[in-house]
MARPAVO-757777 format. One record per atom (N, C-alpha, C, CB): atom name; x, y, z. Coordinates in Angstrom, 3 decimals. Glycine has a CB too. Example, Ala and Ser with C-alpha at 12.3 -4.5 7.8 and 13.67 -1.06 7.14 Angstrom:
REM MARPAVO-757777
("N"; (13.190; -5.690; 7.800))
("CA"; (12.300; -4.500; 7.800))
("C"; (13.200; -3.300; 7.800))
("CB"; (11.308; -4.473; 9.046))
("N"; (12.850; -2.250; 7.080))
("CA"; (13.670; -1.060; 7.140))
("C"; (12.900; 0.030; 7.870))
("CB"; (14.084; -0.598; 5.725))
***
This chain:
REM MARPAVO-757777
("N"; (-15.203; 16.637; -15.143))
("CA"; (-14.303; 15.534; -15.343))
("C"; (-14.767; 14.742; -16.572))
("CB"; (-14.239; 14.637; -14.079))
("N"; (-13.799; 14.161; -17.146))
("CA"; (-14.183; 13.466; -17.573))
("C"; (-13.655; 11.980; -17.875))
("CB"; (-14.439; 14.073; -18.198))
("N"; (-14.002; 10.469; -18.519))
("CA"; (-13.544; 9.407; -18.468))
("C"; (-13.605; 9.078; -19.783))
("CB"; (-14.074; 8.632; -17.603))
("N"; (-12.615; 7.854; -19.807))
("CA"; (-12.759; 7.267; -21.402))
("C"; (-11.970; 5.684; -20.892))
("CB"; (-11.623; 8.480; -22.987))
("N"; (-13.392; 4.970; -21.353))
("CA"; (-13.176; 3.558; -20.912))
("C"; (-12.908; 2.855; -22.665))
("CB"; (-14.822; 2.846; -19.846))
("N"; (-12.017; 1.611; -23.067))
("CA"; (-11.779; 1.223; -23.903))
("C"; (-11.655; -0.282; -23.536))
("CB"; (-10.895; 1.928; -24.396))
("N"; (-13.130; -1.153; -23.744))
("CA"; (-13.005; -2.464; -23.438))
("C"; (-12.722; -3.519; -25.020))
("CB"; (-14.483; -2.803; -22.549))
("N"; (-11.651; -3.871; -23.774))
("CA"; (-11.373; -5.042; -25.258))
("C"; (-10.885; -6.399; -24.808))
("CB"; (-9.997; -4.479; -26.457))
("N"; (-12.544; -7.299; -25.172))
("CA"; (-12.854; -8.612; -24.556))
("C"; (-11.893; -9.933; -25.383))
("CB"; (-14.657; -8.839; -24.734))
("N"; (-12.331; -10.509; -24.628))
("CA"; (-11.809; -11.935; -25.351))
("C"; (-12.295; -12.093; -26.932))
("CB"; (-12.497; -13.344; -24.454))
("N"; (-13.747; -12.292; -27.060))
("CA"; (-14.200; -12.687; -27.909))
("C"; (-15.345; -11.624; -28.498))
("CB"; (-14.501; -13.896; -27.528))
("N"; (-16.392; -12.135; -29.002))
("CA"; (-17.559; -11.011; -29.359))
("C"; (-17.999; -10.781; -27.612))
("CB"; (-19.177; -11.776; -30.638))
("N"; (-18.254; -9.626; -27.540))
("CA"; (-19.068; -9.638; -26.351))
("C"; (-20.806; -9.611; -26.083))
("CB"; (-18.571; -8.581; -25.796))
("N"; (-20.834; -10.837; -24.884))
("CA"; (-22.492; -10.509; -24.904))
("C"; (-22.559; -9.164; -24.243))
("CB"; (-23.540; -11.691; -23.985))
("N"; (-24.175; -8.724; -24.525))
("CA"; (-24.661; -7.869; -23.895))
("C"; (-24.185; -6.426; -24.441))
("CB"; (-24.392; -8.184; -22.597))
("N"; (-24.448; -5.394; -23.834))
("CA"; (-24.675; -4.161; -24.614))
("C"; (-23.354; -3.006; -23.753))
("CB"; (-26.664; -3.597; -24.421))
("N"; (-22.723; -2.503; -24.473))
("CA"; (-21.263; -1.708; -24.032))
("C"; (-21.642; -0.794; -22.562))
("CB"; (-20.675; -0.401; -25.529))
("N"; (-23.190; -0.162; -23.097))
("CA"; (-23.179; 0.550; -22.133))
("C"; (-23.088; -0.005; -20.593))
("CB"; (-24.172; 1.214; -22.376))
("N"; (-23.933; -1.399; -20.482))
("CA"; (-23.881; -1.925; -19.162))
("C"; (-22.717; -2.003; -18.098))
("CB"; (-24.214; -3.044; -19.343))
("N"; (-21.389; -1.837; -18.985))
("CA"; (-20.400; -1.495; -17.626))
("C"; (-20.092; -0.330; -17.278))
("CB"; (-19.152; -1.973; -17.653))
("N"; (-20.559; 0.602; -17.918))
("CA"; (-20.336; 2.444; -17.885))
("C"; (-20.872; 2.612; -16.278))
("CB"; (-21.641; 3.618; -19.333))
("N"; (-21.998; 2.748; -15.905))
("CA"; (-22.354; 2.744; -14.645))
("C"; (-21.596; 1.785; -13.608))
("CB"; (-23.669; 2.488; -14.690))
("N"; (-20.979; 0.942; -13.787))
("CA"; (-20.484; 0.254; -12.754))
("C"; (-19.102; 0.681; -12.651))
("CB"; (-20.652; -1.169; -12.901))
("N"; (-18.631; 0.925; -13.195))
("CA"; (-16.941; 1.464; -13.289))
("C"; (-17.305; 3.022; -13.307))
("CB"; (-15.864; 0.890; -14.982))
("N"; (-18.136; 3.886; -12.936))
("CA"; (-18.547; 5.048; -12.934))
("C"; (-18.609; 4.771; -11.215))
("CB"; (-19.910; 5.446; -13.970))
("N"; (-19.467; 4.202; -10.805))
("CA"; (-19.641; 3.859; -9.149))
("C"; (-18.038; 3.592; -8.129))
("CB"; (-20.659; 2.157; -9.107))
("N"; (-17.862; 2.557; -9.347))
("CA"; (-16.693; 1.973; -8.697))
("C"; (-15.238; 3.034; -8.215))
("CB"; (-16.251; 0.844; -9.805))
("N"; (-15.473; 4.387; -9.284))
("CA"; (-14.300; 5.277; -9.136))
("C"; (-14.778; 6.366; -7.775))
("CB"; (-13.986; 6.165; -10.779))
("N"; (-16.121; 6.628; -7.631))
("CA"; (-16.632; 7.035; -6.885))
("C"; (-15.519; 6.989; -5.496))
("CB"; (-17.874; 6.394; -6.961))
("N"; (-15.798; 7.759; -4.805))
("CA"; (-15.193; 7.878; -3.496))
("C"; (-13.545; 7.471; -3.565))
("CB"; (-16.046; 6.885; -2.457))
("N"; (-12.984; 7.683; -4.671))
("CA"; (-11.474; 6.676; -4.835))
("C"; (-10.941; 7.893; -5.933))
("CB"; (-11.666; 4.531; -5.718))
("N"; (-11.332; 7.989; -6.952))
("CA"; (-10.528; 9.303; -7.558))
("C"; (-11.314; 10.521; -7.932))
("CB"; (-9.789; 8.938; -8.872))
("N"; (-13.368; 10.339; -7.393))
("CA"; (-13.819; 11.814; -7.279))
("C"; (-14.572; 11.200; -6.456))
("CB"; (-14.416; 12.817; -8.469))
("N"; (-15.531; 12.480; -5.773))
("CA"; (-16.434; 12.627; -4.616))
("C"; (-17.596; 12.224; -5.126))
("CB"; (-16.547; 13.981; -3.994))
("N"; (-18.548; 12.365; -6.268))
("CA"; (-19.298; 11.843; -6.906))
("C"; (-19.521; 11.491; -8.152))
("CB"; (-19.852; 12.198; -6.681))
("N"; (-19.867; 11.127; -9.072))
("CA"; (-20.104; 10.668; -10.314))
("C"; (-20.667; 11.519; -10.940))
("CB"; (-20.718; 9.627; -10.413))
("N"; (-21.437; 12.620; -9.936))
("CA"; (-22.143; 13.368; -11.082))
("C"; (-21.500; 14.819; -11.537))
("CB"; (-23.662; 13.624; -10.611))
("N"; (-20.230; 14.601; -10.718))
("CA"; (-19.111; 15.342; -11.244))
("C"; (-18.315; 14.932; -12.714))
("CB"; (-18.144; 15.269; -10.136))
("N"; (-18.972; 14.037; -13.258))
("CA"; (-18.315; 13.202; -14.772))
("C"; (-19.482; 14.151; -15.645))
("CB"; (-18.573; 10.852; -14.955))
("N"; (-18.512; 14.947; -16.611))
("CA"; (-19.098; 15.215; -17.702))
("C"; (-19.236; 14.900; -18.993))
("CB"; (-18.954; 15.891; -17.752))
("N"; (-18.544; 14.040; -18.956))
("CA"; (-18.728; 13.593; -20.231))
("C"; (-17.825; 11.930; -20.149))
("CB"; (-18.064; 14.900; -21.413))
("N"; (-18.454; 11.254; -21.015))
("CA"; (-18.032; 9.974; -21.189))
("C"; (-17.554; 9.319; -22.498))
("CB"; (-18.961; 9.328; -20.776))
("N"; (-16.791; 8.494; -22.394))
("CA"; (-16.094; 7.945; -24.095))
("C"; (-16.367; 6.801; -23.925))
("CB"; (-14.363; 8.050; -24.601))
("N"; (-16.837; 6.061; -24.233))
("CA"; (-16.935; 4.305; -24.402))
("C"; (-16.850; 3.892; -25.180))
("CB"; (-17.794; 3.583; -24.188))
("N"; (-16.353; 2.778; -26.020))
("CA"; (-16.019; 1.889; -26.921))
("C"; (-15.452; 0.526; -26.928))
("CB"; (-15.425; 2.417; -27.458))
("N"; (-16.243; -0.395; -27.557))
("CA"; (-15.299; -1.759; -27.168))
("C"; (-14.630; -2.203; -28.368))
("CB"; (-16.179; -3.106; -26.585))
("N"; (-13.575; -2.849; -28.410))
("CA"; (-12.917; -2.937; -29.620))
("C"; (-12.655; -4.655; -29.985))
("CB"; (-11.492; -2.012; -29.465))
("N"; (-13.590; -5.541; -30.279))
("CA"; (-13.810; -7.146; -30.535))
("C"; (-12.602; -7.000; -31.269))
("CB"; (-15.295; -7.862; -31.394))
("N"; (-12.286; -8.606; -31.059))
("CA"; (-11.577; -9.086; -31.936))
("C"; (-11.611; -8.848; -33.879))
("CB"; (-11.822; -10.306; -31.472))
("N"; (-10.230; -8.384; -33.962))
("CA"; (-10.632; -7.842; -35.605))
("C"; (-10.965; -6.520; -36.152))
("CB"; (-11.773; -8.441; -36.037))
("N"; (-11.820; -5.987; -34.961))
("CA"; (-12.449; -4.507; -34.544))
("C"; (-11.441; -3.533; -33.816))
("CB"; (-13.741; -4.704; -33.475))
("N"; (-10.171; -3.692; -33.837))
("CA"; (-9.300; -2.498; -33.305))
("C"; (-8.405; -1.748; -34.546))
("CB"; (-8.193; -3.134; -32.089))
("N"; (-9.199; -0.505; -34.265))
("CA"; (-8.607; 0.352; -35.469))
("C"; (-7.241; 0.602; -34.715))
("CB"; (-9.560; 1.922; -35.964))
("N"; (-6.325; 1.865; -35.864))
("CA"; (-5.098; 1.750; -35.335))
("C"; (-5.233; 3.550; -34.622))
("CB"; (-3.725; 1.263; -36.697))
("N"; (-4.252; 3.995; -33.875))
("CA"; (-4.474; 5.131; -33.097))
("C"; (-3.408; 5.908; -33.103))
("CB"; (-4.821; 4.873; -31.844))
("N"; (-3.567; 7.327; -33.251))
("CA"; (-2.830; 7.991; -34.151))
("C"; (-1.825; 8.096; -32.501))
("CB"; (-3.648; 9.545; -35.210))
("N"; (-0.448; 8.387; -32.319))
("CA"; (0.151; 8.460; -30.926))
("C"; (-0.215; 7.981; -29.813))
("CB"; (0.255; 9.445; -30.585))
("N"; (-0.507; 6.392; -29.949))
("CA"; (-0.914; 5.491; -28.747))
("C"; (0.338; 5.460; -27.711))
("CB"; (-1.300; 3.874; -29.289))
("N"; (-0.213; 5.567; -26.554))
("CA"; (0.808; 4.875; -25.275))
("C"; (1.059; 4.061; -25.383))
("CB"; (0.603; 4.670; -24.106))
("N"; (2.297; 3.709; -24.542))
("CA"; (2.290; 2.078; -24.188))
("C"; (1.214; 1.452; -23.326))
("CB"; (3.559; 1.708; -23.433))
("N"; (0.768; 2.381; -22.951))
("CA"; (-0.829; 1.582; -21.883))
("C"; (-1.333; 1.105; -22.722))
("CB"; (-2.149; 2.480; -21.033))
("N"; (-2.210; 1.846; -24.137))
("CA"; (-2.925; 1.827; -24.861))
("C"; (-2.372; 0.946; -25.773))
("CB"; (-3.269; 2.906; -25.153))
("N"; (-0.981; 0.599; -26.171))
("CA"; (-0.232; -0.464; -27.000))
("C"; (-0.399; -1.822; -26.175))
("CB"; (1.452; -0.055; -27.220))
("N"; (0.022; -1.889; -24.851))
("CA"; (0.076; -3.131; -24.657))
("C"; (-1.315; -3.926; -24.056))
("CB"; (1.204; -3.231; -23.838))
("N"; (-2.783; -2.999; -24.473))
("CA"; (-4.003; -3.663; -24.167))
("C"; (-4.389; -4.003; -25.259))
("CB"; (-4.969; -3.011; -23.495))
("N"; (-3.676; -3.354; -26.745))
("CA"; (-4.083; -4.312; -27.628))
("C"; (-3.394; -5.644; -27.548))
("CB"; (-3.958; -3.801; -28.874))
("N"; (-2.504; -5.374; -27.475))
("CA"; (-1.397; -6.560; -28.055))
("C"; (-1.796; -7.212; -27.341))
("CB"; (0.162; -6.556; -28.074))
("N"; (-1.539; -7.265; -25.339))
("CA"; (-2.053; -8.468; -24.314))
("C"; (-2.596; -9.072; -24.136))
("CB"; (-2.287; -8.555; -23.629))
("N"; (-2.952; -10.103; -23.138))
("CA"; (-4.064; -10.947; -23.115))
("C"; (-5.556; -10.181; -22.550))
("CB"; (-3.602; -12.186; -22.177))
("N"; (-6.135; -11.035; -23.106))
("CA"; (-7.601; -10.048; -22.747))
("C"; (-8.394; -10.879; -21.825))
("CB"; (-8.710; -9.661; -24.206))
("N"; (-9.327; -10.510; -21.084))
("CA"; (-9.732; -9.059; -21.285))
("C"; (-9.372; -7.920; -20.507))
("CB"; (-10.948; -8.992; -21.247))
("N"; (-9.490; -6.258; -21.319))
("CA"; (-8.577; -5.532; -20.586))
("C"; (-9.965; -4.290; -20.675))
("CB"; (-6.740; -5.246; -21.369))
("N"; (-9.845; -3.844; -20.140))
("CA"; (-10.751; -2.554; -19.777))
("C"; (-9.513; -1.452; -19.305))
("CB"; (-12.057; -2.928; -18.315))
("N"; (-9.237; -0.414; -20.272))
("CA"; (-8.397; 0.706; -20.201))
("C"; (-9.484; 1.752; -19.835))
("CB"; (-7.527; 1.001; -21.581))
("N"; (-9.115; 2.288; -18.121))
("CA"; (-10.014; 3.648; -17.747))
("C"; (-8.907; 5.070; -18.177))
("CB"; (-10.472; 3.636; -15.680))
("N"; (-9.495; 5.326; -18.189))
("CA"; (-8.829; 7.229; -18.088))
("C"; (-9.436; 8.203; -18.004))
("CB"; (-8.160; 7.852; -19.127))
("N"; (-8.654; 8.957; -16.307))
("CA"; (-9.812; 9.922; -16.009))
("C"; (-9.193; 11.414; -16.358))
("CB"; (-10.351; 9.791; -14.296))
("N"; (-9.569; 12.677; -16.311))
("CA"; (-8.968; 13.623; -16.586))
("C"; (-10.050; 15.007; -15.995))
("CB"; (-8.589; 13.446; -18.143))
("N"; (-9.480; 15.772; -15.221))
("CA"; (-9.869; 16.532; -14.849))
("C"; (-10.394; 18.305; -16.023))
("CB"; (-8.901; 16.385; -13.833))
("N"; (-10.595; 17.624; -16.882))
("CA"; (-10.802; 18.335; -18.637))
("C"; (-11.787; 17.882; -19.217))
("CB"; (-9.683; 18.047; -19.783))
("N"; (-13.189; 18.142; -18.965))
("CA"; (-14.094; 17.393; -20.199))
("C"; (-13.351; 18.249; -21.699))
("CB"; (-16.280; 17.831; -19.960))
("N"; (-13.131; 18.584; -21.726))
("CA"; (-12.885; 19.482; -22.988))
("C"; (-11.777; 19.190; -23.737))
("CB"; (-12.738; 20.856; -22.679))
("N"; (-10.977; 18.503; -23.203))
("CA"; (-9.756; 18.570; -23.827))
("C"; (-9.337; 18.093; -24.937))
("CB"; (-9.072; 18.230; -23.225))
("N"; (-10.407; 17.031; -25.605))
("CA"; (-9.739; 16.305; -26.589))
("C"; (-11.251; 17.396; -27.752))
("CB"; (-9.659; 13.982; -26.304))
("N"; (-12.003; 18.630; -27.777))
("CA"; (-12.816; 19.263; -28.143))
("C"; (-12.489; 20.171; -28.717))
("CB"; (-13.436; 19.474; -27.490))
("N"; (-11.092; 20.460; -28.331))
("CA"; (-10.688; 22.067; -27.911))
("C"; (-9.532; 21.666; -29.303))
("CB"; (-9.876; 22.586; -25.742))
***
């Protein structure tokens, strides 16, 4: 499996991106897989204010977490580590 989290805070964010990877890794646990250590691979990125590049065929999910109020944490899980590789 794999996930791709895209946090995009209010302001600069304290603290370090990775620190919510494990908790929103737990949190999917028992709810859309059996364990976590079924995740092969991970995407993380936070995108500060000023800091959001533009994205080549964005969703509207992915459109309206820029545009909206923040803060928004976009998950996406996919049963494909590979897919965006291939």
């Amino acid at each position: 499996m794999a996930v791709t989290l895209y946090y995009l805070p209010e302001g600069r964010m304290p603290g370090d991106i990775d620190n919510i990877v494990k908790l929103v890794l737990d949190a999917l646990c028992a709810h859309i897989y059996l364990d976590d250590a079924q995740v092969e691979r991970v995407v993380v990125q936070k995108f500060e204010p000023g800091n959001v590049f533009g994205f080549s065929n964005a969703s509207m999910t992915i459109i309206d977490a820029i545009t909206g109020p923040k803060p928004v944490l976009y998950v996406r899980v996919s049963n494909n580590p590979l897919e965006e590789l291939t």
